[in-house]
N, CA and C atoms as an extended XYZ file, in Angstrom:
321
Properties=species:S:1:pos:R:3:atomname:S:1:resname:S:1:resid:I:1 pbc="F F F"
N        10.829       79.322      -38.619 N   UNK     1
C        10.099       79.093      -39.847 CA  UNK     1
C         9.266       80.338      -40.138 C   UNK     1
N         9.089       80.711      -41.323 N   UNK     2
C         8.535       81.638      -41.678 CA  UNK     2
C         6.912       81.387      -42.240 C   UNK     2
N         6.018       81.470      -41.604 N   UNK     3
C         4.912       80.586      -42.205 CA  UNK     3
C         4.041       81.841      -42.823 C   UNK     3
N         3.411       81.753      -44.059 N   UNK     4
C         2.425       82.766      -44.919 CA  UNK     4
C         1.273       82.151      -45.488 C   UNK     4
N         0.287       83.179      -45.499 N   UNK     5
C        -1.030       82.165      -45.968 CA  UNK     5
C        -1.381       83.693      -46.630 C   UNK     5
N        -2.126       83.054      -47.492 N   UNK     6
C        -2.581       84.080      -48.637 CA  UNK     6
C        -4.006       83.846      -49.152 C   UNK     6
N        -5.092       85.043      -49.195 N   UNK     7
C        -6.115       84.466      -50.180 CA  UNK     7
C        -6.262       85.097      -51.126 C   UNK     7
N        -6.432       84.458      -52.070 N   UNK     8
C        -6.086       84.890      -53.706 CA  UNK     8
C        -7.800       85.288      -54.575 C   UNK     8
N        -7.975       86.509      -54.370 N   UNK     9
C        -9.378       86.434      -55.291 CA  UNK     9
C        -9.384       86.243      -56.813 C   UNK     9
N        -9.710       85.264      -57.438 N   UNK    10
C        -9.342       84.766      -58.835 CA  UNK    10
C       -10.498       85.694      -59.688 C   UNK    10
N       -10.428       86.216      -60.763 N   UNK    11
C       -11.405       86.748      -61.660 CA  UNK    11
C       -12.294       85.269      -62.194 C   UNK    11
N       -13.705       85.512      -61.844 N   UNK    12
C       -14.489       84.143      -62.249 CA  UNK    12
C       -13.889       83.646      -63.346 C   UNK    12
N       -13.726       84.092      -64.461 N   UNK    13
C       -13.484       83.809      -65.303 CA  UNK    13
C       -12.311       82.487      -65.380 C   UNK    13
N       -11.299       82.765      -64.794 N   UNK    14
C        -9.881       82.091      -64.878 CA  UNK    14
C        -9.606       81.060      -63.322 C   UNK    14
N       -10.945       81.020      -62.433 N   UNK    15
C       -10.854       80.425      -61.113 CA  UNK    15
C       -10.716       78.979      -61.805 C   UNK    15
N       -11.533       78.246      -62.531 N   UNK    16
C       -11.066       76.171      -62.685 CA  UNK    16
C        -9.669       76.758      -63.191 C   UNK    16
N        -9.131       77.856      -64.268 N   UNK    17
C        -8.356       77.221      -64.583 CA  UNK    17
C        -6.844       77.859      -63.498 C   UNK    17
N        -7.180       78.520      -62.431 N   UNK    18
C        -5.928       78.319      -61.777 CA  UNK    18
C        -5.203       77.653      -61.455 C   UNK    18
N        -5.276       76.747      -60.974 N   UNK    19
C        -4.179       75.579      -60.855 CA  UNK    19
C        -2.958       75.675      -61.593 C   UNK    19
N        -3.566       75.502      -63.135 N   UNK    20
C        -2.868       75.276      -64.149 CA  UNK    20
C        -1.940       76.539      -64.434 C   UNK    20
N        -2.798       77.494      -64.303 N   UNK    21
C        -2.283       78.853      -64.336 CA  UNK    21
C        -0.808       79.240      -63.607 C   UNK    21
N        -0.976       78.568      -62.370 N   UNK    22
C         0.093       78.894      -61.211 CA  UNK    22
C         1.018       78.049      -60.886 C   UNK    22
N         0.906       76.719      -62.222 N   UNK    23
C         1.558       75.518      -62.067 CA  UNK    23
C         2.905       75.585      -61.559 C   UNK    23
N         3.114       76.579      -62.903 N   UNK    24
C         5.066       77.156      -62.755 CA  UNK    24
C         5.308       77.261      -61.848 C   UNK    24
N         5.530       78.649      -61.053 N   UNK    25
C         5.295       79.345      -60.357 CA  UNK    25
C         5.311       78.175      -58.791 C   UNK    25
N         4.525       77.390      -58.535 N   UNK    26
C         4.197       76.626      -57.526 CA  UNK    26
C         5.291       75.905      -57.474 C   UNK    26
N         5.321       75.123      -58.582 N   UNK    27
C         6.412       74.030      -58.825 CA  UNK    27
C         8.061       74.282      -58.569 C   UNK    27
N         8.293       75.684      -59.282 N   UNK    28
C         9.546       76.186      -58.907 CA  UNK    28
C         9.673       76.611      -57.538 C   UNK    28
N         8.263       77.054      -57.105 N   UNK    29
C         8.881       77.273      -55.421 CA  UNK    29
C         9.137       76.144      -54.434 C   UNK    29
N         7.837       75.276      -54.947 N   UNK    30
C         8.517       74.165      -53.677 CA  UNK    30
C         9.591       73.400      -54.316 C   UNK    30
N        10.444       73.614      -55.203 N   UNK    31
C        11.851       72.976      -55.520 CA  UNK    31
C        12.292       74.104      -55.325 C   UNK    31
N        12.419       75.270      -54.582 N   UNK    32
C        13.730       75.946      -53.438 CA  UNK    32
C        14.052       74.848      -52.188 C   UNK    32
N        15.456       75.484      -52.099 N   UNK    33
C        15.985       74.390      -51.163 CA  UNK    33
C        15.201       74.979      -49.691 C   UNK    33
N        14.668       75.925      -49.651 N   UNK    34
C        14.626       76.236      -48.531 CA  UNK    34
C        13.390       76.313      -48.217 C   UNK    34
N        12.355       75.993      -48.733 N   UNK    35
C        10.960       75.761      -48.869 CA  UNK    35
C        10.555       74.551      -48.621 C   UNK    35
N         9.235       74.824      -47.346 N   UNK    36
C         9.238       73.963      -46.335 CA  UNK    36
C         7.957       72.940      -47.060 C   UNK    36
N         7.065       74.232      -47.901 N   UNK    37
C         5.699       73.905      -48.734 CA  UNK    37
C         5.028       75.185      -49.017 C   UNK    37
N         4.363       74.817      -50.357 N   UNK    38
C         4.475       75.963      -50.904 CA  UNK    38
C         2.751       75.525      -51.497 C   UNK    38
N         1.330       75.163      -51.111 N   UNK    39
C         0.459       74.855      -51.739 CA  UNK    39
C        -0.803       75.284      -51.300 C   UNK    39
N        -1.946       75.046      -52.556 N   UNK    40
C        -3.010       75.888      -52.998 CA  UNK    40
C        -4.029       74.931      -52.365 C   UNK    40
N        -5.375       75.495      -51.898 N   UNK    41
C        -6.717       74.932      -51.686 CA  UNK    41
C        -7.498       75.796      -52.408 C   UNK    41
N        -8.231       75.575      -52.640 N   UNK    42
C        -9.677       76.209      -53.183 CA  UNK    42
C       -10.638       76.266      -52.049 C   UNK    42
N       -11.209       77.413      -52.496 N   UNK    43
C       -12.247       78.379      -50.672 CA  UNK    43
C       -13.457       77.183      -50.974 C   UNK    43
N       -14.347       76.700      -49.797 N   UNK    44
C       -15.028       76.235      -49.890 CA  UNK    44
C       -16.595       77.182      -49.826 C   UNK    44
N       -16.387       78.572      -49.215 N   UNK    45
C       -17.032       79.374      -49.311 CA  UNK    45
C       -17.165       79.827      -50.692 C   UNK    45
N       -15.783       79.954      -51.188 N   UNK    46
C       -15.859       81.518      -52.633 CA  UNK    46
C       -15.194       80.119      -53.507 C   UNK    46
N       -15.266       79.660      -54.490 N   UNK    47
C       -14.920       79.125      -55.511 CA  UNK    47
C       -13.655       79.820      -55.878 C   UNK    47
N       -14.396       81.175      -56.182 N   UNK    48
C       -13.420       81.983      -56.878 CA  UNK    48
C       -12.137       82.491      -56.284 C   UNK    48
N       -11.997       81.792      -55.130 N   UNK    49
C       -10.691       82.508      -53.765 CA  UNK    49
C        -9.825       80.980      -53.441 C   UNK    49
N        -8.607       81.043      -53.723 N   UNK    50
C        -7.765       80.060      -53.859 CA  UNK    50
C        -6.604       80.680      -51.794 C   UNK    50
N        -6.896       79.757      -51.075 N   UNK    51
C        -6.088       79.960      -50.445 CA  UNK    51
C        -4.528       79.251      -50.165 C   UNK    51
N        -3.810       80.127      -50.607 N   UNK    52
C        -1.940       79.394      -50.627 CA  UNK    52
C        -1.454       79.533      -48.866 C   UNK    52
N        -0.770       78.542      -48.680 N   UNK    53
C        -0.224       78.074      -47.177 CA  UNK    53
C         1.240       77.719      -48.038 C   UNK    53
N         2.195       78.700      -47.240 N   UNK    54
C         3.479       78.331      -47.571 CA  UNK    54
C         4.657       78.691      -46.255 C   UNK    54
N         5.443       77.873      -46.645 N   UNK    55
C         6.299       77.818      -45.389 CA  UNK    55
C         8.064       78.021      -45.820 C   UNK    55
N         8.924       79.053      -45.312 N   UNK    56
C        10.358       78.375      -45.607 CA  UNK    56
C        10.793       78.526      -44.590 C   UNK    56
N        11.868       77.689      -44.501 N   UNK    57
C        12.592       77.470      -43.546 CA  UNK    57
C        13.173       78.334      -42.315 C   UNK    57
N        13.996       79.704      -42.979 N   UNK    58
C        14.089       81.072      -42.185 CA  UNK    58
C        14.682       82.264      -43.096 C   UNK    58
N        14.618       83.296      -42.357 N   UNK    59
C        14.230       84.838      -43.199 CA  UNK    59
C        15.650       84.186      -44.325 C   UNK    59
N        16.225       83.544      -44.648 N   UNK    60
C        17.340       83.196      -45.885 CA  UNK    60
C        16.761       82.910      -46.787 C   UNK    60
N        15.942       81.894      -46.369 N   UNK    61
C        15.047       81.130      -47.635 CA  UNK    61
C        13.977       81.975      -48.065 C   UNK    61
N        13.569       82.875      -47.257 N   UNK    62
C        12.363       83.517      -47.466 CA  UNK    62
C        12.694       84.136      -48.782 C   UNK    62
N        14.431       85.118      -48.020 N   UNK    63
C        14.588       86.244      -49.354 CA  UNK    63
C        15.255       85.419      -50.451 C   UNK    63
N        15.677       84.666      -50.527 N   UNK    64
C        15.966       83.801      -51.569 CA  UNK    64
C        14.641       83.887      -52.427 C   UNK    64
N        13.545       83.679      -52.244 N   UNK    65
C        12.012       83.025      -52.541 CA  UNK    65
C        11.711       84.219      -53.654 C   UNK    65
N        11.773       85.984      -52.725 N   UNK    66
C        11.500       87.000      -53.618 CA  UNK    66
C        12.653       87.387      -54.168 C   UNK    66
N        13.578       86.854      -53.872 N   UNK    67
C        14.797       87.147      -55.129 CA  UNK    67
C        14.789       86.493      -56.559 C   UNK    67
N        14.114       85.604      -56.638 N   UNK    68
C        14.210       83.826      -57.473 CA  UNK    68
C        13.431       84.956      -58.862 C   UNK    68
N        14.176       84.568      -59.823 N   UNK    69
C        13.616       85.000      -61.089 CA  UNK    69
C        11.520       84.393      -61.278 C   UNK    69
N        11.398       83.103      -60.601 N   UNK    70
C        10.071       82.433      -60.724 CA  UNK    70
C         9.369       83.651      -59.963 C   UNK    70
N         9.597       84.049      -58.764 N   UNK    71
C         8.586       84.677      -58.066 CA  UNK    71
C         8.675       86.097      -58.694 C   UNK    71
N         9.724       86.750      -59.091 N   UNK    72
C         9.591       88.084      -59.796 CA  UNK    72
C         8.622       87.923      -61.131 C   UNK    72
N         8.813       86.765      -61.931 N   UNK    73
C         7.687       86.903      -63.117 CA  UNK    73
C         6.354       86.387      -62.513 C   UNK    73
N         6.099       85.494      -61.765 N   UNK    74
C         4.673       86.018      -60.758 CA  UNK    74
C         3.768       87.052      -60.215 C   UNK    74
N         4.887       88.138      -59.943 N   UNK    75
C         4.495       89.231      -59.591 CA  UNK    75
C         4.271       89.942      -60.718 C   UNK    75
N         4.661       89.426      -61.840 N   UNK    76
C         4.302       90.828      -62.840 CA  UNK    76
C         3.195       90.080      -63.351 C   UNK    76
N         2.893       89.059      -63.956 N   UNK    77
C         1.600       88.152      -64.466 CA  UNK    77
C         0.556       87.340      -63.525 C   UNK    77
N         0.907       87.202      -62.710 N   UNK    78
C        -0.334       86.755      -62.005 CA  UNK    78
C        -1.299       87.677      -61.740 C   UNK    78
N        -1.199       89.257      -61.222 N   UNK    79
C        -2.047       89.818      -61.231 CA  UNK    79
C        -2.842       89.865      -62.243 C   UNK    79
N        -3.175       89.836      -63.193 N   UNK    80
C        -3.863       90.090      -64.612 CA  UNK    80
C        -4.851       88.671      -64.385 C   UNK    80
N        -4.581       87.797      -63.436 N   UNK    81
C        -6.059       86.804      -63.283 CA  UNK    81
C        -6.304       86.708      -62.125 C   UNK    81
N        -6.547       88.150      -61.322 N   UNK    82
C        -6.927       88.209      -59.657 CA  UNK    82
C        -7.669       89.633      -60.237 C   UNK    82
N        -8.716       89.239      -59.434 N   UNK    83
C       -10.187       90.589      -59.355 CA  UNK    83
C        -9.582       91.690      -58.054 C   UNK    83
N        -8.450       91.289      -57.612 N   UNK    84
C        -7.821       92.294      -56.138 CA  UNK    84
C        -7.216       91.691      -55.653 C   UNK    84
N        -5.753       93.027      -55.110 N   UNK    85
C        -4.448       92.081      -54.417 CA  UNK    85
C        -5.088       91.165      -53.203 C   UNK    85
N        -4.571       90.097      -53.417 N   UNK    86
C        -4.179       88.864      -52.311 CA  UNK    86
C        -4.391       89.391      -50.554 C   UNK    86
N        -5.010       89.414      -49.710 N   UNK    87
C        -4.877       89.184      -48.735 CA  UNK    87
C        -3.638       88.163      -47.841 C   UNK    87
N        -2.493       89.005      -47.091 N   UNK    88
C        -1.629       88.229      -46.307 CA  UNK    88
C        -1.354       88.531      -45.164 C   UNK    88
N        -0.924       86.963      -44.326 N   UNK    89
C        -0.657       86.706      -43.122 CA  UNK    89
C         0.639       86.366      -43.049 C   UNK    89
N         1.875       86.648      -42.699 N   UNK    90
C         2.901       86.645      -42.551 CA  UNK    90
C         3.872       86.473      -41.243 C   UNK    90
N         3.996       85.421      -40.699 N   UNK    91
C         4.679       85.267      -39.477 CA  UNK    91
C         5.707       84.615      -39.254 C   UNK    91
N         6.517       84.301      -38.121 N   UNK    92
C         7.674       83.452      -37.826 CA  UNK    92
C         7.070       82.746      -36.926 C   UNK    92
N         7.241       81.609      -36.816 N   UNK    93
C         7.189       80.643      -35.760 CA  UNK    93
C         7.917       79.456      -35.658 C   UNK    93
N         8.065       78.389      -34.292 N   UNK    94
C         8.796       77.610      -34.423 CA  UNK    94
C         8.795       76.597      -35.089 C   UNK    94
N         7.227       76.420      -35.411 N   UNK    95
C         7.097       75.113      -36.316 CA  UNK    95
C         5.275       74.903      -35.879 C   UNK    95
N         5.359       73.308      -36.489 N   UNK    96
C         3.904       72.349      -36.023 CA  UNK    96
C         3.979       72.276      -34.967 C   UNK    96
N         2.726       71.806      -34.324 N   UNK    97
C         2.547       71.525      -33.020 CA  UNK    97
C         1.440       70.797      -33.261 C   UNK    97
N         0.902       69.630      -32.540 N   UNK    98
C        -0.305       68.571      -32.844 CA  UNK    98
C        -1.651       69.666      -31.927 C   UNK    98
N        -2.525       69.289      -33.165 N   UNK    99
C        -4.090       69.959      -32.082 CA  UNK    99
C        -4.569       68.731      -31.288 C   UNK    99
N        -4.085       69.167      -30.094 N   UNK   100
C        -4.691       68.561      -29.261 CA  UNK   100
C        -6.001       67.851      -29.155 C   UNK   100
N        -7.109       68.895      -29.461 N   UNK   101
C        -8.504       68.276      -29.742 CA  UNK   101
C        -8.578       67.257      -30.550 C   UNK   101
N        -7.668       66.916      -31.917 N   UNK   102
C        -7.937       66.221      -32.704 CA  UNK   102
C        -6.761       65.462      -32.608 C   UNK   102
N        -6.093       65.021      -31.467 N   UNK   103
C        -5.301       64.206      -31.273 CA  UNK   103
C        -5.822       62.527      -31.574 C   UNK   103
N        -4.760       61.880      -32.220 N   UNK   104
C        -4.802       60.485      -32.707 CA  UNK   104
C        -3.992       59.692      -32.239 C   UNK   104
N        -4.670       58.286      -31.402 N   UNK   105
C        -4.462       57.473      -30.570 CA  UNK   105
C        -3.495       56.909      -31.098 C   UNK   105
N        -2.154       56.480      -30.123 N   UNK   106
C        -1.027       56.786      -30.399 CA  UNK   106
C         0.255       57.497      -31.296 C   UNK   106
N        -0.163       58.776      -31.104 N   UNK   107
C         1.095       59.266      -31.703 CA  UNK   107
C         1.261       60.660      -30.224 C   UNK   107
């Protein structure tokens, strides 16, 4: 699995209305077949900093993802409502694994 996390600095201006902003964009990715999840939180620190957690399946789906006509017009318009490129974490791994510490009686 290819797992990526991103933090997105939003220009104050356009931070409530990201969501809406990135609707497309979101929507078309997690309907790739090969996309594990593809979704947004809002920073509890920065308002204005949207952090994305996305997952595909393996390096196929990945390049599928930046091949996809959705993510190429992302890249050209989304910047224009970010105050600075995105911060990313980019890795492979095998998957979930339960946190132990916060393990729940029977599972």
């Amino acid at each position: 699995m290819i797992f990526i996390t991103a933090k997105f600095p939003v220009k104050p201006e356009h931070a409530d209305a990201w969501p809406e902003i990135s609707r497309d964009f979101t929507e078309k990715t997690n309907a790739e077949e090969g996309c594990l999840f593809f979704e947004w939180s809002r920073s509890l620190a920065d308002p204005n900093t949207y952090v994305l957690i996305e997952a595909f399946r393996d390096d196929e789906a990945g390049g599928a993802h930046v091949q996809s006509e959705h993510f190429k017009r992302a890249t050209a318009e989304l910047p224009t409502y970010l105050a600075r490129t995105p911060d990313i974490v980019n890795v492979k791994v095998d998957g979930w694994s339960k946190l132990g510490e916060l393990a729940v009686e029977g599972e």
